[in-house]
C-alpha positions as CSV (number, residue, x, y, z in Angstrom):
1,X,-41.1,-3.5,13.6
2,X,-39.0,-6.3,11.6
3,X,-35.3,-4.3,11.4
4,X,-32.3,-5.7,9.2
5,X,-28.8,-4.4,10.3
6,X,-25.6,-4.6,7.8
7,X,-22.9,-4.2,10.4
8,X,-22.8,-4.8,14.2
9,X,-20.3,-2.3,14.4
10,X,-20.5,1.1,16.6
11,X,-23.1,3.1,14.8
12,X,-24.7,-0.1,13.6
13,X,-24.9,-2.0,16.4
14,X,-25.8,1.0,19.1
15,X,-28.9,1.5,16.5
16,X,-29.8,-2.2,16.7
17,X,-29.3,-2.7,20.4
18,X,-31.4,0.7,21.0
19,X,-33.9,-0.6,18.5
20,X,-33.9,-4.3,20.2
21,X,-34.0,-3.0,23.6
22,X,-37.5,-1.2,22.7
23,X,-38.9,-4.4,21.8
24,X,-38.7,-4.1,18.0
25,X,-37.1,-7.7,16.0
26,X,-33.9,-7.0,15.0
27,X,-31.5,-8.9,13.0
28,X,-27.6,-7.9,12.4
29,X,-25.7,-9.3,9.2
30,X,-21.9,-9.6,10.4
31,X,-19.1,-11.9,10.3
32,X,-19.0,-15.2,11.1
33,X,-17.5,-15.2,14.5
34,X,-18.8,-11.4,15.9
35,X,-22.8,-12.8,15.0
36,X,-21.6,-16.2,16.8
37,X,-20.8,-13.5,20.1
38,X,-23.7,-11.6,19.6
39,X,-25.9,-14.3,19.6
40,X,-24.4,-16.2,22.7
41,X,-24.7,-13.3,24.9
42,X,-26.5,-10.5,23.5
43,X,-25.3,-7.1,22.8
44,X,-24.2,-4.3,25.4
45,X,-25.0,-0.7,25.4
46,X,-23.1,1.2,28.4
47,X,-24.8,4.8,28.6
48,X,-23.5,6.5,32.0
49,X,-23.8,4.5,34.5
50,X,-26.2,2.3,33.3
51,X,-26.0,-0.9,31.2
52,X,-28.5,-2.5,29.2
53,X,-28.0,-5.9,27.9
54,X,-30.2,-6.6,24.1
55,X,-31.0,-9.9,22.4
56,X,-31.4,-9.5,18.7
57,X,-30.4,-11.8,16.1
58,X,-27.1,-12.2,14.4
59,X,-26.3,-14.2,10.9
60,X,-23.2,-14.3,8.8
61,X,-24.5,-12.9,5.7
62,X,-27.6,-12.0,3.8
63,X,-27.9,-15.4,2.0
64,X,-29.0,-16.7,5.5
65,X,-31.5,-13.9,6.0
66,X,-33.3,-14.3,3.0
67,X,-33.1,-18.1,2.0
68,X,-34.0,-19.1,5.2
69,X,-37.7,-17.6,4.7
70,X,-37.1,-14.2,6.2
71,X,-38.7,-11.5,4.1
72,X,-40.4,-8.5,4.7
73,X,-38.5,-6.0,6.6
74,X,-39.9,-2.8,7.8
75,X,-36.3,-1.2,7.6
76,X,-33.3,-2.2,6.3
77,X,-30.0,-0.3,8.1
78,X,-26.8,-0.1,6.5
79,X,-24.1,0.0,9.2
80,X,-21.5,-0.5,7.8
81,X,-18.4,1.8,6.3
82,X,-18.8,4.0,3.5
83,X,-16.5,2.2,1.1
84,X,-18.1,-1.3,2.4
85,X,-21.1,0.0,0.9
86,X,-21.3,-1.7,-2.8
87,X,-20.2,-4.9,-1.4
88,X,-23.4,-4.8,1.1
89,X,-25.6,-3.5,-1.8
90,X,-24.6,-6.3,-4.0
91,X,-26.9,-9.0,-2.1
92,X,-29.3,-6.7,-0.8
93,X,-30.0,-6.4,-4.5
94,X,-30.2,-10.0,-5.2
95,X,-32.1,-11.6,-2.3
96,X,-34.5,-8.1,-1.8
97,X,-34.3,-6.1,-4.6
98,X,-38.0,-4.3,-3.6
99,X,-37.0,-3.2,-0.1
100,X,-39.4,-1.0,1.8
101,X,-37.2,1.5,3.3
102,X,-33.1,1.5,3.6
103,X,-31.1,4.0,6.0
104,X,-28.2,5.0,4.8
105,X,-26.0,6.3,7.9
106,X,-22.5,6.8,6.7
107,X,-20.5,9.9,6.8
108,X,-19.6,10.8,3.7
109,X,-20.7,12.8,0.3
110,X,-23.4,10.6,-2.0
111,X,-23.2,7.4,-0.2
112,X,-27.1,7.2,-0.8
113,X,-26.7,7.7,-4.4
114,X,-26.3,4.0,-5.7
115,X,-29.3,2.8,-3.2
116,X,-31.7,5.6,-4.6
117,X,-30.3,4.1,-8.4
118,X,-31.3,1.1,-7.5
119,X,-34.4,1.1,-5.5
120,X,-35.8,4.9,-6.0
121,X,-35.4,7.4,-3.5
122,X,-39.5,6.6,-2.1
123,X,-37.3,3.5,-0.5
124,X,-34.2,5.2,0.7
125,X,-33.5,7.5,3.9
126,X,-30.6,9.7,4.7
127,X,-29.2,9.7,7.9
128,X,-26.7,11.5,10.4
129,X,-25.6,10.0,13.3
130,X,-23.5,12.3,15.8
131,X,-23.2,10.0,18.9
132,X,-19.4,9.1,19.8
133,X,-19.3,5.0,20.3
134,X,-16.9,3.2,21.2
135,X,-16.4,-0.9,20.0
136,X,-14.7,-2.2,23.7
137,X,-15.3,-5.6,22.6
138,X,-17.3,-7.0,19.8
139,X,-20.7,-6.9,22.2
140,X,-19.8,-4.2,24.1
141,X,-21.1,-0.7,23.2
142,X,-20.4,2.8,25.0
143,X,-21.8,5.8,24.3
144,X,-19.1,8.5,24.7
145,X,-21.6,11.4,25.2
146,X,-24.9,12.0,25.3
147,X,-26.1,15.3,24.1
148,X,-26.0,13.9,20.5
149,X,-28.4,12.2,18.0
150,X,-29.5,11.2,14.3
151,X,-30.1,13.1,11.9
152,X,-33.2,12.0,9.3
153,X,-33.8,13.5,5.8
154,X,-36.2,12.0,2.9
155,X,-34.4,11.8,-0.6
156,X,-37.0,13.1,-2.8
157,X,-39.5,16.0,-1.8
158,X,-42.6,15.3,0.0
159,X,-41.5,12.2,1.2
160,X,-43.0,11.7,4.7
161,X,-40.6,10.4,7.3
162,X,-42.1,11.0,10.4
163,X,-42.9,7.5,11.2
164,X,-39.1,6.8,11.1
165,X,-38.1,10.1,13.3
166,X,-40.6,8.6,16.3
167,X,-39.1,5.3,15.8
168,X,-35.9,6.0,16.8
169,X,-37.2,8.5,19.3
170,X,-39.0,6.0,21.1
171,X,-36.2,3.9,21.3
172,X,-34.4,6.3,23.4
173,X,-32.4,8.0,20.5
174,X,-32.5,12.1,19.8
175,X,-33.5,12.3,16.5
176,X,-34.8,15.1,14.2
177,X,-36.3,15.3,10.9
178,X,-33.9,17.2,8.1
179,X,-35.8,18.8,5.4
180,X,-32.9,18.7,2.6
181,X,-30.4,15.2,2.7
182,X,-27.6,16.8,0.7
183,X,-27.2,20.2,3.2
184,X,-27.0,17.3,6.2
185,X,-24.9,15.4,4.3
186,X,-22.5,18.1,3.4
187,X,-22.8,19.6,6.9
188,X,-21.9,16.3,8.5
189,X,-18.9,16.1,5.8
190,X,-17.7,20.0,7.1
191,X,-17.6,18.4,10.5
192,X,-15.5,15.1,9.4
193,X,-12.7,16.6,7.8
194,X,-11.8,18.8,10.7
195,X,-8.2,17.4,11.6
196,X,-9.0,14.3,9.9
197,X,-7.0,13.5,6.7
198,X,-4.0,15.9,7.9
199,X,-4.1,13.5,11.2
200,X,-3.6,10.4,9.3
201,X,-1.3,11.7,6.6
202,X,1.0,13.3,9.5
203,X,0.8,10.6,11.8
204,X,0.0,13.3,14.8
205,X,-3.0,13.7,16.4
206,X,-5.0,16.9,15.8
207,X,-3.7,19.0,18.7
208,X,-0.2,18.5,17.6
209,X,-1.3,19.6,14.0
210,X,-2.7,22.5,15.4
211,X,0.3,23.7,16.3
212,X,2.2,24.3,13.1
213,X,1.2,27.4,12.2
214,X,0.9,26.2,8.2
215,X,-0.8,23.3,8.8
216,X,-3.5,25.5,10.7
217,X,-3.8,27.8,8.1
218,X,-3.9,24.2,5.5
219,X,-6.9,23.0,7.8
220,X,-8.5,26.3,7.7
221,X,-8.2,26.6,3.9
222,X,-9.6,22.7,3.2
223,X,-13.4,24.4,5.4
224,X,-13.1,27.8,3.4
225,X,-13.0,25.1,0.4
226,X,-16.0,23.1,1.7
227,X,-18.2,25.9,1.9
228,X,-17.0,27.7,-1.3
229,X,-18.2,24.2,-2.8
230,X,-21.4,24.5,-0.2
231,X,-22.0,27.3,-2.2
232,X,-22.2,26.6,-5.3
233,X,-24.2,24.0,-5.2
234,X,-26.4,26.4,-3.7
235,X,-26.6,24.1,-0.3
236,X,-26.6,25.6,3.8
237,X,-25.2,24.5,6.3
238,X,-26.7,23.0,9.3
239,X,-26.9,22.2,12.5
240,X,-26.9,18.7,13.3
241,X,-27.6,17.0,16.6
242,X,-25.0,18.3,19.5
243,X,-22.5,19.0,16.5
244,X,-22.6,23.5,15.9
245,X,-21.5,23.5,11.8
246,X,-23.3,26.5,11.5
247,X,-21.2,27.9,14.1
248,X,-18.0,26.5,12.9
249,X,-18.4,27.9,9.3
250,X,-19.2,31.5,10.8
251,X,-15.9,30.8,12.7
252,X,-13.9,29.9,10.1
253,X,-14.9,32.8,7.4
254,X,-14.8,35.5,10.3
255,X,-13.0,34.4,13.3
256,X,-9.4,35.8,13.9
257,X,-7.1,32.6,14.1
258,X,-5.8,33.1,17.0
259,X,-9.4,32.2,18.5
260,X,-10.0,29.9,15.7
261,X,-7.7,27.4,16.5
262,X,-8.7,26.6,20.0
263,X,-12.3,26.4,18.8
264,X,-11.0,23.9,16.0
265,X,-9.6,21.6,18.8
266,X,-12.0,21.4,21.2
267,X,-14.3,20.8,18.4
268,X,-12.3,17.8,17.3
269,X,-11.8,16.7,21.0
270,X,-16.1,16.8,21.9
271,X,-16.7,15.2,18.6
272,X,-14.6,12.1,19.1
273,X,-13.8,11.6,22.4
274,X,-10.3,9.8,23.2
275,X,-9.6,8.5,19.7
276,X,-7.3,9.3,17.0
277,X,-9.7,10.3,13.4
278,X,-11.3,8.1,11.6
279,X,-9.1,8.3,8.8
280,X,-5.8,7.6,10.7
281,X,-7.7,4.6,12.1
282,X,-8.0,3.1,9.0
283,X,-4.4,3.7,7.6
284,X,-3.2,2.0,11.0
285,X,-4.9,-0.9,10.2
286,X,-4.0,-1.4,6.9
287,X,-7.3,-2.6,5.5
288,X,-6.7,-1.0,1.8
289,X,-9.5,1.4,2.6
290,X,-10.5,5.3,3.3
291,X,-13.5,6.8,3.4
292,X,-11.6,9.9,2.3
293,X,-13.1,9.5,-0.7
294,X,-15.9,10.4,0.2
295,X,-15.2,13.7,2.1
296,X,-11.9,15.4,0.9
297,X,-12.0,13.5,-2.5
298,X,-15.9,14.3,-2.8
299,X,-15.4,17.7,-1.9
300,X,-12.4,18.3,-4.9
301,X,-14.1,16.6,-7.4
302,X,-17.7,18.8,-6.6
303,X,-15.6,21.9,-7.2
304,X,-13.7,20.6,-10.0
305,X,-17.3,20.2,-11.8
306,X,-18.7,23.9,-10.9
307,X,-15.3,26.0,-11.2
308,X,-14.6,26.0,-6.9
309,X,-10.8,25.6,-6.9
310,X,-10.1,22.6,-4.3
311,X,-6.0,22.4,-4.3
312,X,-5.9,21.6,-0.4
313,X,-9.3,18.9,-0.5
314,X,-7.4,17.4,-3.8
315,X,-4.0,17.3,-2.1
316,X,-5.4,15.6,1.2
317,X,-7.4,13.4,-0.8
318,X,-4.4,12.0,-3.1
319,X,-1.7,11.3,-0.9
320,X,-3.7,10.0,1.8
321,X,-5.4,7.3,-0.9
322,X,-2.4,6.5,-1.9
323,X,-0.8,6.3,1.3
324,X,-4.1,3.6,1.6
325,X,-2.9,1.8,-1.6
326,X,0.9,1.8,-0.5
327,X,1.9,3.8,-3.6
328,X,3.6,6.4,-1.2
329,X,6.1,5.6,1.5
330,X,4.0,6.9,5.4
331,X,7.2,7.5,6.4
332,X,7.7,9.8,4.1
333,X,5.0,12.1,6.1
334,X,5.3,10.8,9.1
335,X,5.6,14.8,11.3
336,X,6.5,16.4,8.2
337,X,4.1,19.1,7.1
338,X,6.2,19.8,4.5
339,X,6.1,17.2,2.7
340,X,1.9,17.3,2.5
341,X,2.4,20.9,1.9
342,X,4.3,20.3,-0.9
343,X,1.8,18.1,-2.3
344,X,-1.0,20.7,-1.9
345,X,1.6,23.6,-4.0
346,X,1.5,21.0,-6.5
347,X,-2.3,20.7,-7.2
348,X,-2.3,24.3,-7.4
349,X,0.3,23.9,-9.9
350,X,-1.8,21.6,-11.9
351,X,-4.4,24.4,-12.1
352,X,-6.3,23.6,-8.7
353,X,-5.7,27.3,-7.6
C-alpha cells in the first residue's frame, strides 16, 4: 500500500517504520532537518534485542507530496500531537481534499471530529495506540514494552475496517478491531489523565503525588468524574490493548484506597515507562501547548453540557492551560498541593459541585 505519515515522531514514526519494514511505500511529512536524517539513513526500530533498520521517504511538508505528482494514497496517518492537529488538516484539505482513508491516532477526546467534518466519517478511522516509544534520537525508535497494541474503530456504523486491522497486523503490530470509536476514545482518555495534569501542575512525578493523601483522593475524584461523564453519555469502558480500564474503573468506584493507590502507580509506571507524563513534558518545554484540552478540559466541558459536575477535571484543566499560556506563575505550584487544591474549591464555588 501507498501510506502518508504527518509526524515522524514516536507513535508516528514506529507506525511508519513497522509499516515500511513490511514492504508497504511509506512517506513521512516532517521538518526540514528530521526528513533530511531520515532520509540519509533510514529509520530505527529497537524491539528487545533486535534492531531493524526501515527506508521510507521523508519530505518537509505536504506541498512537496502533492505538487510533486504524488497522489493517491491508500492511508493517510496523522502522527502528530493533538493540538498540532488543525495545522496538519489545513493542507491536507488543500492539496487532498478527497482522501481515501485518514487515521486519526491521538490521545485525546474528539480529535477525529474536524476530519469526519471535513471528509465524512466513510474516510476517517479512529485509533488507539498503547505501545510506550521512546524518541532516542530523531531516527531511533524503541519500544518500551511489548504486550501492547492499536486500537481500530470505524466512525460511522457498518463501516468495514478489517482490511486496516490485518494491515497493521501483518506488519508486526497487535491490533484489534473496536466496535464503538467514542467508548475507546474515552477509555484511552480514563487511562491518560491518571497522574498526568496534577504531575505537571505540581512539578512531581506521580509517585511523589501519590503520597499526599489529598492529592490521592484529588486524582481519585478527577476518574470518579470521568466515568460519571462515561455515563451519561451512555458510553463503556474498555479494554484496550495491554492497558486494564475496565479494571481500573472497577478499582476506583470499589476499591478501598489503601489498595487503590498502589494499583494507581504501578498503572502509571507500566504505561509509560521511565518518563515523566505527557503533560509535564510539554510544560517543560515551553512550546505554548497541552493536549489537556483535550482530556481534563474535554472531560469538564462534556459534563458541563449533560449536568455531570466536573470541579476537579475543570480545575486541572485551567491552571495547567494557563500555566501553558504563562498567565500563572509555575512556581507558584511547584510541590504545593495546596495551591491546585485551592483552585479546584474554587470551581466548585463557581457552581462545579
Amino acid at each position: 500500500m501507498k501510506i502518508l505519515v504527518f509526524g515522524a515522531g514516536a507513535v508516528g514514526g514506529y507506525l511508519g517504520g513497522m509499516l515500511s519494514l513490511a514492504g508497504h511505500d511509506v512517506t513521512f511529512i516532517d521538518m526540514e532537518a528530521n526528513a533530511k536524517v531520515i532520509n540519509e539513513n533510514g529509520l530505527v526500530i529497537v524491539q528487545g534485542d533486535q534492531e531493524h533498520l526501515a527506508r521510507p521517504q521523508a519530505v518537509a511538508s505536504a506541498a512537496q507530496v502533492f505538487m510533486g505528482g504524488e497522489s493517491g494514497y491508500d492511508l493517510i496517518i496523522m502522527g502528530v500531537k493533538s493540538y498540532d492537529l488543525p495545522s496538519a488538516l489545513d493542507p491536507l484539505v488543500a492539496f487532498c481534499p478527497e482522501p481515501n482513508c485518514v487515521l486519526t491516532i491521538q490521545n485525546g477526546i474528539g480529535v477525529e471530529r474536524p476530519f469526519i467534518e471535513q471528509f465524512g466519517a466513510e474516510h476517517v478511522l479512529a485509533g488507539s495506540f498503547t505501545t510506550p516509544i521512546s524518541k532516542e534520537t530523531i531516527n531511533r525508535l524503541v519500544v518500551e514494552r511489548a504486550n501492547r497494541g492499536l486500537a481500530l474503530a470505524a466512525t460511522q456504523p457498518k463501516q468495514d475496517i478489517k482490511q486496516w486491522v490485518q494491515l497493521f497486523q501483518q506488519a508486526g503490530i497487535q491490533t484489534i478491531s473496536v466496535k464503538d470509536h467514542q467508548s475507546m476514545k474515552w477509555s484511552k482518555a480514563l487511562l491518560n489523565i491518571v497522574g498526568n495534569a496534577s504531575s505537571a501542575i505540581l512539578n512531581r512525578p506521580p509517585a511523589t503525588i501519590y503520597k499526599s493523601s489529598a492529592m490521592f483522593d484529588l486524582e481519585v475524584r478527577m476518574l470518579q468524574e470521568c466515568l460519571a461523564v462515561m455515563k451519561a453519555l451512555r458510553l463503556k469502558v474498555i479494554n484496550l490493548p495491554g492497558s486494564p480500564a475496565k479494571t481500573l474503573a472497577r478499582a476506583v468506584n470499589h476499591v478501598p484506597p489503601a489498595v487503590l493507590k498502589p494499583f494507581l502507580a504501578k498503572l502509571v509506571g507500566s504505561g509509560r515507562g521511565d518518563k515523566m507524563p505527557s503533560f509535564h513534558i510539554d510544560l517543560t518545554a515551553g512550546v505554548g501547548k497541552s493536549e489537556v484540552i483535550y482530556h481534563n478540559g474535554a472531560i469538564a466541558e462534556a459534563g458541563k453540557e449533560n449536568g455531570v459536575p466536573t470541579p476537579v477535571n475543570a480545575a486541572l484543566n485551567e491552571v495547567l492551560w494557563r500555566l501553558t499560556n504563562n498567565e500563572l506563575d509555575w512556581r507558584d505550584f511547584d510541590g504545593k498541593p495546596r495551591r491546585l487544591l485551592a483552585e479546584v474549591r474554587k470551581q466548585e464555588g463557581m457552581g462545579q459541585r
